[in-house]
C-alpha positions as CSV (number, residue, x, y, z in Angstrom):
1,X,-21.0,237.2,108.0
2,X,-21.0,240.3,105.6
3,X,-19.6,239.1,102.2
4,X,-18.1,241.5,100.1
5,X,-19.6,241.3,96.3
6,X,-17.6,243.0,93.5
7,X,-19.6,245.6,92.1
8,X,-20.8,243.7,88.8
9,X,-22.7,241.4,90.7
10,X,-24.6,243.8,92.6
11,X,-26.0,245.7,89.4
12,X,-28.6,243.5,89.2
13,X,-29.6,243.3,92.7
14,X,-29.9,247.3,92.7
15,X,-31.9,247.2,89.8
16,X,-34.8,245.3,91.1
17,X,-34.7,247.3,94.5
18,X,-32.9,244.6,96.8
19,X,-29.8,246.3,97.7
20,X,-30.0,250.3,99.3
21,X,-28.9,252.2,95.8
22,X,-30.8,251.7,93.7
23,X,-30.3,251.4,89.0
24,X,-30.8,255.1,88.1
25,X,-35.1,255.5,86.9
26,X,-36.8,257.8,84.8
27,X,-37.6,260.0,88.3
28,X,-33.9,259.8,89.3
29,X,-31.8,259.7,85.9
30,X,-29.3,262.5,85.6
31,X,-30.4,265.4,83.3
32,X,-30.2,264.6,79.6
33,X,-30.5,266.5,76.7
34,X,-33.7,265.8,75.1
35,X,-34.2,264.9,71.5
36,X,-37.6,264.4,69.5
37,X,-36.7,261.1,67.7
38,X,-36.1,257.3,68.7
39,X,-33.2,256.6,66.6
40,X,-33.1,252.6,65.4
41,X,-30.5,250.9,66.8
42,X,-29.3,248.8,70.3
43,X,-29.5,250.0,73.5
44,X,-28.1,248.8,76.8
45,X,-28.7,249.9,80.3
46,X,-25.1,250.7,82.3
47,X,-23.9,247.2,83.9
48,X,-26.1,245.6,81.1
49,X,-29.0,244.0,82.8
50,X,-31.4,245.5,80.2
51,X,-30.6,245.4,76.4
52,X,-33.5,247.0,73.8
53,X,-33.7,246.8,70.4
54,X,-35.3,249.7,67.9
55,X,-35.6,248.8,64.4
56,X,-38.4,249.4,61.5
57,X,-39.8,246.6,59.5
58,X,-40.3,246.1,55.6
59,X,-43.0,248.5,56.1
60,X,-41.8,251.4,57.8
61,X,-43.2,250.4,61.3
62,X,-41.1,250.8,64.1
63,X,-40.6,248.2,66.3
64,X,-38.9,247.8,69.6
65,X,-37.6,244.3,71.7
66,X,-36.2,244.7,75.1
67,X,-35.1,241.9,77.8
68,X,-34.2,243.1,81.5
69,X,-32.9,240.3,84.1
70,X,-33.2,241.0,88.0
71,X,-32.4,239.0,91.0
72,X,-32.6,235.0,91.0
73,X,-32.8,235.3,87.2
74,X,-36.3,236.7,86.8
75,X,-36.5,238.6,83.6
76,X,-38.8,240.9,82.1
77,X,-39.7,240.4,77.9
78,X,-41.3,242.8,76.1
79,X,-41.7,243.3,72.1
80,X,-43.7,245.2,70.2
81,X,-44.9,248.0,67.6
82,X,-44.0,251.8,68.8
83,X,-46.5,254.4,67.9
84,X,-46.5,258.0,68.8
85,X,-43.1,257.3,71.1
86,X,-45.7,254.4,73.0
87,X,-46.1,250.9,72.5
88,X,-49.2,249.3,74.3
89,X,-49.8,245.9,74.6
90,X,-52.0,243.6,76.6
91,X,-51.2,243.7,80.3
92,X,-52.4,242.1,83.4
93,X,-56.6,242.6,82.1
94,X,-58.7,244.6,79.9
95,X,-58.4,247.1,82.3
96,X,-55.2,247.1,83.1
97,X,-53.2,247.7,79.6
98,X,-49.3,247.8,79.3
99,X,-48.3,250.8,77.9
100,X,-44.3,251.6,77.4
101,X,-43.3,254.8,76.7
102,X,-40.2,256.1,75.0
103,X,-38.4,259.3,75.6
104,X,-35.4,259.8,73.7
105,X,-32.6,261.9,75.1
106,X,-29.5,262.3,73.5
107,X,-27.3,259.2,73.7
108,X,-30.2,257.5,74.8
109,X,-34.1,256.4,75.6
110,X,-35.8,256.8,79.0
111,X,-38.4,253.5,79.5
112,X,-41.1,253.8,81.6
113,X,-44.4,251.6,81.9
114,X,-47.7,251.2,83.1
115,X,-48.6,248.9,86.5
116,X,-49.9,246.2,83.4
117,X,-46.6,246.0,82.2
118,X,-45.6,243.3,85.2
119,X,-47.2,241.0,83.3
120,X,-44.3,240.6,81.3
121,X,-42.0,240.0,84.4
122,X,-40.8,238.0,87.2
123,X,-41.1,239.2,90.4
124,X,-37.7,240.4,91.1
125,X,-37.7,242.1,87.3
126,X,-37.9,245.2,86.3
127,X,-37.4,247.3,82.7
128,X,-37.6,250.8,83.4
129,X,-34.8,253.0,83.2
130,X,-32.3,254.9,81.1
131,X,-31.7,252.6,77.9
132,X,-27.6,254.1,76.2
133,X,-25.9,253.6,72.7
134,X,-22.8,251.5,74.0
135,X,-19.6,252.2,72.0
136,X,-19.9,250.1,68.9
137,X,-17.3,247.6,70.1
138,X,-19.5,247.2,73.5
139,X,-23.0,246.0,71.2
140,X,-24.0,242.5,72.6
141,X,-23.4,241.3,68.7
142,X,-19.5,243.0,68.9
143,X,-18.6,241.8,72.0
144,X,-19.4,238.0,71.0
145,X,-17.3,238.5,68.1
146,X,-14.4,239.7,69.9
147,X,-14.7,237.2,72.3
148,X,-14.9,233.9,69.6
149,X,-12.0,235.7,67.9
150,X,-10.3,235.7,71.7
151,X,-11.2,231.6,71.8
152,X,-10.2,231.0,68.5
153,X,-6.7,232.7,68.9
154,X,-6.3,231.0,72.6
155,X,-7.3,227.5,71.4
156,X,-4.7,227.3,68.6
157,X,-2.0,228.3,71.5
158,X,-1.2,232.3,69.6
159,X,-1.8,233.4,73.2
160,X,-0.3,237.2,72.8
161,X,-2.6,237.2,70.1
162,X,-5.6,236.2,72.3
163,X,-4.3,238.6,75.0
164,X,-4.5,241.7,72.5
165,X,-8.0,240.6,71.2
166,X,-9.7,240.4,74.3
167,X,-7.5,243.1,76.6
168,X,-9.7,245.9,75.0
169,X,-12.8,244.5,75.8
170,X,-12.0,244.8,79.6
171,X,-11.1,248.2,79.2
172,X,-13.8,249.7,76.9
173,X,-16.8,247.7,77.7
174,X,-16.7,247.0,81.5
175,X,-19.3,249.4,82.6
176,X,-21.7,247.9,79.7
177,X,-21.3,244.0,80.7
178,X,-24.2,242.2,82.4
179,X,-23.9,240.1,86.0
180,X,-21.7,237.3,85.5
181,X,-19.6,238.6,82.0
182,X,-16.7,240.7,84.3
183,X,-15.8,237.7,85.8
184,X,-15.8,235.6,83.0
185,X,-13.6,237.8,80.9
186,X,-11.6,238.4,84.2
187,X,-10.8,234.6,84.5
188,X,-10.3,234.4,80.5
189,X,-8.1,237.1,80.4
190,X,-6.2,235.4,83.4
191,X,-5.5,231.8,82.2
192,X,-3.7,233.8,79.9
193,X,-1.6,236.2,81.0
194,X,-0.7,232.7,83.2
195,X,0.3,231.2,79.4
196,X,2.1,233.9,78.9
197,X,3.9,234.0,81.5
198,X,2.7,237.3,83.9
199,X,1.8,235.9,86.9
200,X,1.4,239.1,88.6
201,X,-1.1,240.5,85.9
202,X,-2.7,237.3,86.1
203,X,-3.1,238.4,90.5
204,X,-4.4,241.6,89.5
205,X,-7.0,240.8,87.4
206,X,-8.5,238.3,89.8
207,X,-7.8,241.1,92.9
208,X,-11.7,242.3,93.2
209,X,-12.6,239.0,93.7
210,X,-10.3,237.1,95.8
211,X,-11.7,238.0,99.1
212,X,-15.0,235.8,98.1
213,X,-13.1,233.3,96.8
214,X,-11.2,232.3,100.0
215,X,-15.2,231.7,101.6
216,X,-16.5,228.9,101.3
217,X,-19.8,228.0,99.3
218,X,-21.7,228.2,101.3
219,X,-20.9,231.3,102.4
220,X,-21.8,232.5,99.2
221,X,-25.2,230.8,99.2
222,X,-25.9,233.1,102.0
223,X,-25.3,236.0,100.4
224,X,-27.5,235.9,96.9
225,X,-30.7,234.6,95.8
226,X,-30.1,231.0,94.7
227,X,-29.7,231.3,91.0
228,X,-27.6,234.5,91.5
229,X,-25.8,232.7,93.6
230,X,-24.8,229.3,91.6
231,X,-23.8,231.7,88.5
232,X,-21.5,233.4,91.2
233,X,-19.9,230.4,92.3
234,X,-19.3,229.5,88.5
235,X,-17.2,232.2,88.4
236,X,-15.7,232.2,91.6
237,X,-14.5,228.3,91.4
238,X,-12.6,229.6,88.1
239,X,-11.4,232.5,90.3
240,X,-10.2,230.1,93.1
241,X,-8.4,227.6,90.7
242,X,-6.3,230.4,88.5
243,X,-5.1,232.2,91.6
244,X,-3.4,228.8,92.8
245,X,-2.1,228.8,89.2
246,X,-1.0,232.3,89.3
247,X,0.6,231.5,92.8
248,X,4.0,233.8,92.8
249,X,6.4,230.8,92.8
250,X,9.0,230.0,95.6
251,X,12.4,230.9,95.1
């Protein structure tokens, strides 16, 4: 049986190389206009499975941290000092260095790195790619905020004010969220337009993902590496249990 995966959980997959289109590369990013800086700051691939950080110490050395997730959870973890737009660090022998290198584009920096460099990842992980200034809302550190501000406001019952916190978030930061966040804000967002009341929003929010949550676990397992898989099914057992309490009720 072909299952049918909403698009967020895919990124990943395409990223590593296990699905047919693959996370846009250095080779095949779109056209960008170059700059000749790395500007300090947080960066995050499109669909979020990579997030880099560029910051300069106490002394004036730039410094760089990046984390990319693939399939099954297998991540790559790379930190270092950035010299001459290239960081190189010890790689899989003495002759065979990691080096990263960093070509900043505007609203962005390409990542590219040596054969070495896969000793810092799993086997389904990869790093390389464009690396984009999310909105400022959409930084890893904003969207927690918003969404203990969303908790906070939904736990003390103000649930039109836990609707307008976290409403935004869906539409400004989808495109930056990793694997299993759309769904999670999906079902968050759901619970409470139930609370409130809008059953049909509730419906709608959920839409994308119905069609996997009427198969059966199973089915699922079938479909995804295992990990990928069980942090699916976390969000499709949510998915499954706020449809039936978003049912459109009988007259």
């Amino acid at each position: 049986m072909t299952i049918v995966r909403p698009e967020i959980f895919r990124s990943i997959l395409l990223a590593v190389g296990l699905l047919t289109t693959a996370t846009p590369t250095l080779s095949a990013a779109p056209a960008r206009a170059a700059t000749t800086a790395l500007i300090p700051g947080s960066y995050l691939t499109e669909r979020g499975w990579g997030q880099m950080d560029i910051w300069r110490d106490k002394s004036g050395v730039l410094k760089f941290s990046l984390e990319a997730i693939g399939a099954n959870v297998h991540v790559c973890t790379l930190e270092g000092s950035i010299d001459g737009m290239r960081a190189k660090l010890e790689g899989l022998g003495p002759n065979d260095p990691c080096e990263v290198e960093f070509k900043p584009f505007n609203g962005g920096v390409l990542v590219d790195g040596t054969p070495g460099c896969r000793a810092y990842c799993g086997a389904r992980a990869g790093f390389e790619g464009p690396y984009l200034r999310p909105p400022a809302a959409c930084t890893p550190a904003a969207q927690a905020r918003t969404r203990r501000a969303f908790k906070a406001h939904y736990d003390a019952k103000r649930f039109a004010e836990a609707r307008a916190t976290l409403e935004p978030l869906l539409k400004t930061c989808a495109e930056w969220w990793p694997s299993n966040m759309d769904g999670d804000i999906r079902n968050d967002l759901a619970v409470t337009l139930h609370k409130l009341g809008d059953l049909a929003g509730c419906r709608a929010l959920l839409k994308d993902y119905a069609e996997d949550a009427a198969l059966s676990d199973e089915e699922i397992r079938g479909g995804y590496p295992p990990s990928d898989a069980e942090n699916y099914l976390n969000v499709l057992r949510k998915v499954r249990t706020n449809l039936k309490l978003c049912r459109e009720m009988k007259r």
